[in-house]
TORFITI-902070 format. One record per atom (N, C-alpha, C): x, y, z; residue in three letters. Coordinates in steps of 0.2 Angstrom, whole numbers, plus 5000, padded with zeros to 4 digits. Each point is the difference from the previous one (the first is absolute). Layout:
# TORFITI-902070
XYZALA...
***
This chain:
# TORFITI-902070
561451015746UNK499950034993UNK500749994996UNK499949964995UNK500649994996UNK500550054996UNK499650054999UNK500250054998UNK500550035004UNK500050015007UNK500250045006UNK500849964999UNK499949935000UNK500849965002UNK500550024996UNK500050014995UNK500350004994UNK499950084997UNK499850045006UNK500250064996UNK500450045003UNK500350054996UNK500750035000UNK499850085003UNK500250045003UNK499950045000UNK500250074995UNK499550054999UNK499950034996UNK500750044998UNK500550015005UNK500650034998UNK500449944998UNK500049965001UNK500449944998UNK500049954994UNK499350024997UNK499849964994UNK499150025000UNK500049944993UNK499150024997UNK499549975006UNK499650045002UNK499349955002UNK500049954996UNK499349965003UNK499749944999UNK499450034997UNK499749974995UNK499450044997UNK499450005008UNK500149945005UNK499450015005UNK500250075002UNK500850015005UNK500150075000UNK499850064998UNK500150004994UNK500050064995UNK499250005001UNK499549964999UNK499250005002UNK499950055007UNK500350005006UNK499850015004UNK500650085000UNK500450024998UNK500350044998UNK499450054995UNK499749974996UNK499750074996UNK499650015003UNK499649975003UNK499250015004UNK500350045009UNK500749975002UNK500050085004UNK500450064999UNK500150004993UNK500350054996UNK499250054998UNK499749974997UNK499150034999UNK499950015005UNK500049955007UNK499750045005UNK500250075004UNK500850004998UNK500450085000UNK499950044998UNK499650004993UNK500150054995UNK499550025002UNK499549965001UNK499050035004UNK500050045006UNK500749995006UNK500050035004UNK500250074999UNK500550024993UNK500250035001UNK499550054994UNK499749974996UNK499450044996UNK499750045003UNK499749965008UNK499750005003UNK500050075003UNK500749985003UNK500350065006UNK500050054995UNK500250024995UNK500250064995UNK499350015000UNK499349985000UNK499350055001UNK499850015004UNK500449985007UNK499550025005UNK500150075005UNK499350035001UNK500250085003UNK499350025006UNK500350055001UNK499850015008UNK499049985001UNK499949975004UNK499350004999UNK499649934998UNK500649954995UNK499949934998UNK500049965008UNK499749954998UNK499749945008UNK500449954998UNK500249975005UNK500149924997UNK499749964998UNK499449994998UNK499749964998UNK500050034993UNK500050064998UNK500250034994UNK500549964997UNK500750025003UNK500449954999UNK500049944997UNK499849965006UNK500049934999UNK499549994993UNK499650034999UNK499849994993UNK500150014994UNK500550065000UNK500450024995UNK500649934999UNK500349975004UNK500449974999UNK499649914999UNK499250005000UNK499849944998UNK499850024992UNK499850074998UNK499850004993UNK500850014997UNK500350035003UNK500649984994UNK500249945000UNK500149975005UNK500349934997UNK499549954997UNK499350005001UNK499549974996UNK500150024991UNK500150085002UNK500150004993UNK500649994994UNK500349975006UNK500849954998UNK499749925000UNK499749975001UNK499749935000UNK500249975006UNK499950035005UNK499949985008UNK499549984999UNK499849925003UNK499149995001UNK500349935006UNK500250015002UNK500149985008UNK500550025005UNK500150005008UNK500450035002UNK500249975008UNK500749995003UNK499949985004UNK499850025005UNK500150075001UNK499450065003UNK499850054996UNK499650025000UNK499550094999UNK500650055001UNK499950034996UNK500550055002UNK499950065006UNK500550035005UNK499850035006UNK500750084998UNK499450055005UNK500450064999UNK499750035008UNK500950035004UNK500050035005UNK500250074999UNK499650045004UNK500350075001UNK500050025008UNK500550045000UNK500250045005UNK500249955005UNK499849995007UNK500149975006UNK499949924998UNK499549994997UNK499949934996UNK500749964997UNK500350044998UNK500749984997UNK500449965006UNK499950005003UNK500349995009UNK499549955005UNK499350004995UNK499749945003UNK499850045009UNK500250065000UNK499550025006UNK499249995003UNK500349965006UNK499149985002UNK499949934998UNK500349984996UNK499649944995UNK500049945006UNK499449984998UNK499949945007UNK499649954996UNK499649994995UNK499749954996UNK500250014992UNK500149945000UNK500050004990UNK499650074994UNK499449985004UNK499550054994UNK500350055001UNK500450035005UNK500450094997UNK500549994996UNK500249944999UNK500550014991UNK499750014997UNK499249994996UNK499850034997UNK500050074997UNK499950014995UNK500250094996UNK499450035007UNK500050055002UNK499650075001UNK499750054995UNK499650045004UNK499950084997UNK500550055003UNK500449985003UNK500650035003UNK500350064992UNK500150075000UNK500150034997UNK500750015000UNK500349994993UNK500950034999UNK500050075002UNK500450015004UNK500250084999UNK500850024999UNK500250074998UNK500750034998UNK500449965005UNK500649984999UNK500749965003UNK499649955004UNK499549954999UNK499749935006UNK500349964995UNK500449945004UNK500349964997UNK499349954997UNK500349954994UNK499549955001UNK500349954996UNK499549925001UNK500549944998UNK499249994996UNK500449944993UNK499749984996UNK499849935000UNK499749955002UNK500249915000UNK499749974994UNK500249954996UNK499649984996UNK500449944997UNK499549925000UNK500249955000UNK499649984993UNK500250014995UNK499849984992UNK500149925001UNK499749964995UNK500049954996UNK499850024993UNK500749984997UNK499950004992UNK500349964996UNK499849964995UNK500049934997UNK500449965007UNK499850015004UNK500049935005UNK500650015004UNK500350074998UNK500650025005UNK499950055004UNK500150005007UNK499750055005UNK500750035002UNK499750085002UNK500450025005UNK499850065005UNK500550005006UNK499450025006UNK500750075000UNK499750074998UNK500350075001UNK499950055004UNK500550025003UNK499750075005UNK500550064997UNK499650054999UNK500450064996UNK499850085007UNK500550015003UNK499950055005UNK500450104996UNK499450035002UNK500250054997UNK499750065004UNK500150054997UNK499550085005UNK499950064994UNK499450025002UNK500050074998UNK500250065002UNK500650014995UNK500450055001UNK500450005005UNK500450035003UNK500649995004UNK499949975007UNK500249955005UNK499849975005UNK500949985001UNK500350025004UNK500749995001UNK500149925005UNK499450005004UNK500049935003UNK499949964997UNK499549994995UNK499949964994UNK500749994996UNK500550044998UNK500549984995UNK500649975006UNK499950035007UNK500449965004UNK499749935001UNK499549985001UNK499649935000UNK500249954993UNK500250034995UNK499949974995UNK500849994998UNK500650045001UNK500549995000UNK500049955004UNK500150015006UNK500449935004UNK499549934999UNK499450004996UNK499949944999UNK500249944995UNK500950064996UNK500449974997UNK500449945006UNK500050055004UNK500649915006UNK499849945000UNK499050025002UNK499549944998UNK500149954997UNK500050024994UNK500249954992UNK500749985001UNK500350035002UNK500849974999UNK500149945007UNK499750005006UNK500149985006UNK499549924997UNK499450024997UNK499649945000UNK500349964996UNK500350014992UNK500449964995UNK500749955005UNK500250055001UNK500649995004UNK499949925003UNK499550015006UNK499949955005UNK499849954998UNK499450014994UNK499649934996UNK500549964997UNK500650044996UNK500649984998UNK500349945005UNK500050015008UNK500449975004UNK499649945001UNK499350025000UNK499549925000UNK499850025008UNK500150075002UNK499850005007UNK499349995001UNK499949975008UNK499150005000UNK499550064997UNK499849994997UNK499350074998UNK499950035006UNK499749975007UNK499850035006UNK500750045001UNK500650004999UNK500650035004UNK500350054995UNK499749994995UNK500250054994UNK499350035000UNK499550015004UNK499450055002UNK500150035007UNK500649975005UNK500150045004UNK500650054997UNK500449974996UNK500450075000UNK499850054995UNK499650004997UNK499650034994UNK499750075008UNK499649945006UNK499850055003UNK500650055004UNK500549975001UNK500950025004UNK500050074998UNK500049994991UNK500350044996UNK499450085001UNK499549964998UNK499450085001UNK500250055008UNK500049945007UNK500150045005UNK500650035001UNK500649984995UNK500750045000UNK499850084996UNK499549984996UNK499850074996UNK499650045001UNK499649995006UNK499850045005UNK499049994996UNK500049934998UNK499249994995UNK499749965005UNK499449994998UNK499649945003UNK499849944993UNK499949965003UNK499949944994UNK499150014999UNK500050014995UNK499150004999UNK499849944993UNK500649945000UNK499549964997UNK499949935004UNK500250035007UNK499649965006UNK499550004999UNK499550044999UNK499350034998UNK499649944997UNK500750004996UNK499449924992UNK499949975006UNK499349974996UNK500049935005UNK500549964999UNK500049985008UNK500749955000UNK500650024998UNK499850065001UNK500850055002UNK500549994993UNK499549974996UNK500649974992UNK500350084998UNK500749995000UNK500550024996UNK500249994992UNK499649954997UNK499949944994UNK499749955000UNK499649974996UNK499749964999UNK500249974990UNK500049925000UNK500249974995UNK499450054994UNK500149994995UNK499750004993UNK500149954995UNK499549974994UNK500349944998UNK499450024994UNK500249994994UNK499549974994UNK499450005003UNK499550034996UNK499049975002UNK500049994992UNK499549955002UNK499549974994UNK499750044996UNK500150024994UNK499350065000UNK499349954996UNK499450055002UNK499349985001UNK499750054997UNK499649994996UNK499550034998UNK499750055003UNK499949995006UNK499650035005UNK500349995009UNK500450095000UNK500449985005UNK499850035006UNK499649985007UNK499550035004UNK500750035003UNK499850045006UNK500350035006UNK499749995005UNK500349995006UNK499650015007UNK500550035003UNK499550045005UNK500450055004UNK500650054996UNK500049994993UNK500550064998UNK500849954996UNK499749905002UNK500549984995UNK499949944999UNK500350004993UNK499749954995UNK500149925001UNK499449995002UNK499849945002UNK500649924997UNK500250024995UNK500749954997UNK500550005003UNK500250065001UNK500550035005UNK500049975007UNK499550005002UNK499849985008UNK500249925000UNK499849984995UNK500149925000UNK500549984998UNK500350014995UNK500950005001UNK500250005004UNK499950095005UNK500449995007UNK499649975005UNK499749965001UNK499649975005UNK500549914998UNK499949994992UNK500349945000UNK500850035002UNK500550034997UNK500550015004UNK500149995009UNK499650045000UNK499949995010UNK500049935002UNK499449964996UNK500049945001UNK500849945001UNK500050014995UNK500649964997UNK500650025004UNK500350075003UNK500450025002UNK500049975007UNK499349995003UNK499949985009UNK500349955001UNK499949964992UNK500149925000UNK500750005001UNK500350054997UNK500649974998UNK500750075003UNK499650035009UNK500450065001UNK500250064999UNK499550034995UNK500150074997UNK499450045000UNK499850064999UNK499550024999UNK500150064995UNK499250014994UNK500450044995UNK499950105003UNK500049995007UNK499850065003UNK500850025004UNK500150064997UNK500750005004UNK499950075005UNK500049965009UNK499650045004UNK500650015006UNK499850035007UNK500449995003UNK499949945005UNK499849965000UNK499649915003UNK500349975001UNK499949965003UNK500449914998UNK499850004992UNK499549974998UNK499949984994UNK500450034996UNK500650055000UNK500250024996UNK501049985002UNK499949965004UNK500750005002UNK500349924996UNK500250044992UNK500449954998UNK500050034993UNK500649974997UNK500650044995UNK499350034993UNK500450044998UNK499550014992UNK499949954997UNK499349994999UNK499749964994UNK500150014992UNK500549974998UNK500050014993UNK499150014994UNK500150074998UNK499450044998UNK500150065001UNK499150024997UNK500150074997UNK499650025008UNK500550095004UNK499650025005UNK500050064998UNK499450035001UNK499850065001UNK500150045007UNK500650034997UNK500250035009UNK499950094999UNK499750005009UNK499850095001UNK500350035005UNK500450015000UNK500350035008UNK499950095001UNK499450005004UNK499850055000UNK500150055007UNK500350044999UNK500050075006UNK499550055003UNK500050015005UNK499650045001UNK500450065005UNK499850054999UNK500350065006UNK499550055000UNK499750035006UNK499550055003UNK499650014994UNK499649964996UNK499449984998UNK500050014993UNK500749974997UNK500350024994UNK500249924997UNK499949974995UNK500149924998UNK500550014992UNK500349965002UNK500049994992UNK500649925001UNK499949974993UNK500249934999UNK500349994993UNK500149944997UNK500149974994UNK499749934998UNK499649974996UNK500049945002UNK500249994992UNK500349934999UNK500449964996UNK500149934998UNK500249984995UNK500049935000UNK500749995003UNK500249955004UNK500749975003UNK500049914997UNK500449974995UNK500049954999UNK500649955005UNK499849955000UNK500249985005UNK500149924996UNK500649974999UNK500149934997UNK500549975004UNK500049944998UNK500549945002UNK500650004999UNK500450064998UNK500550004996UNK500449995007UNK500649984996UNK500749995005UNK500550065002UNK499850044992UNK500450075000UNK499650055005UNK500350035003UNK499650065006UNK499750064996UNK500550024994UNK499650054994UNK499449974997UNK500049944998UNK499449974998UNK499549965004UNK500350025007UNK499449955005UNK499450055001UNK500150074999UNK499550035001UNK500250064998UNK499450024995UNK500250094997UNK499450035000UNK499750064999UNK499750054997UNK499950004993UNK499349975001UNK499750004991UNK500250044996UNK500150095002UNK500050044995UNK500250065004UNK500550034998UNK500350055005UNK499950074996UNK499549984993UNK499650074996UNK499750015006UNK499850035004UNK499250005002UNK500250085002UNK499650035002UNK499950075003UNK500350015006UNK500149975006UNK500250035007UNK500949994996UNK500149934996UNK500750005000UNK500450074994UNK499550004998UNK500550084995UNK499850045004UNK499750005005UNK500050065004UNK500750025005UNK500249945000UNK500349995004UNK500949994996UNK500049984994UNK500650004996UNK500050094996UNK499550035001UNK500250074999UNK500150035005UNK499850005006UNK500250035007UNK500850014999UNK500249934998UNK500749975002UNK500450054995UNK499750024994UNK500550034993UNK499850075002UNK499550015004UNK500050105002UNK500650015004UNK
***
């Protein structure tokens, strides 16, 4: 991506207009999570959810997506039990007073994607706001490494280091293939954008051609804990989720992490946008 080499990061200077594309579409995908979260009350389903979060951003000109939107509550947030794909899927699983729950939702809009997780609770959950505080380390530990150009698989075990020092279990082993991140990249837009199984069929082939091209050439756009993943960051845009789980309680972030060719360590890789919700959570904690 040409746009990627030559971008600066966001403290350091302007985006590139491709940046700034994939900046406002996961900036809308924030705002939906957070509209979202602001109506929901005891007795709502997930699958409720997940639709509120397709009608509003449809009614923003979303008409493609790299996935469906998904909504967990309670033990779900922790991926308890989950042994096949179709339990990602929303449920009729009912919110009740202080159950944690996460929001996912991977928009396409004018041809920029981006893949979000917004973790929240009704009403007070102490474990939840301890879960969600320390997934500040997270973000700083993951920047840090990619910075050093360390292998992706090495920078997935100490992601895992850091959870078992904090007393968490890692629950986005769970994703298939255990991805921690997976690339994102410009889709085509089409008149007519089908879905299968929950995502958008352009999407799929983008990252299908990605995988291809990366096997040829040593990379994979899945950042797992594998072999296929044992080798430095691929300059590109990665959707990264590092998610915790403790005694049936989840909560995560997920985000754009740019990743370029630069020489300078500030500009080899940064955080698309450090507006986003877990990070003012976490810059007001600091001012209390």
């Amino acid at each position: 991506m040409a746009s990627v080499t030559s971008a600066t990061s966001a403290g350091a200077g302007e985006l590139t207009a491709g940046l700034r594309g994939f900046r406002e579409v996961q900036r809308l995908a924030y705002d939906c999570a957070e509209a979202v979260a602001a109506q929901l009350k005891p007795g709502m389903t997930e699958r409720a959810a997940a639709r509120m979060q397709r009608e509003w951003l449809r009614e923003r000109g979303v008409r493609d997506w790299f996935h469906l939107p998904f909504a967990w509550f309670g033990d779900r947030t922790a991926f308890v039990n989950f042994r096949i794909p179709l339990q990602f899927f929303p449920t009729n699983r009912e919110l009740e007073p202080g159950m944690a729950f996460i929001l996912d939702m991977a928009p396409v809009h004018n041809g920029f994607t981006a893949d979000i997780g917004y973790s929240g609770c009704l009403g007070l959950n102490p474990v939840h706001d301890r879960l969600l505080a320390d997934l500040e380390a997270h973000r700083e530990l993951i920047l840090r490494e990619v910075r050093e150009r360390r292998p992706l698989r090495e920078i997935y075990e100490d992601v895992d280091r850091l959870m078992v020092r904090q007393g968490y279990a890692n629950r986005h082993r769970a994703y298939p293939f255990g991805v921690i991140a997976h690339k994102i990249d410009r889709v085509r837009q089409r008149r007519w954008s089908p879905t299968l199984f929950g995502f958008g069929t352009q999407s799929l082939k983008g990252l299908a051609s990605d995988a291809l091209h990366g096997h040829r050439d040593g990379w994979s756009p899945l950042w797992s804990p594998y072999t296929f993943s044992d080798h430095p960051p691929q300059p590109g845009l990665w959707a990264v989720e590092p998610h915790l789980g403790f005694r049936g309680t989840g909560a995560k972030f997920e985000e754009i992490l740019v990743v370029t060719d630069s020489k300078d360590p500030q500009e080899s890789a940064f955080w698309l946008d450090d507006d986003l919700p877990h990070v003012r959570r976490w810059q007001e904690e600091k001012a209390a």
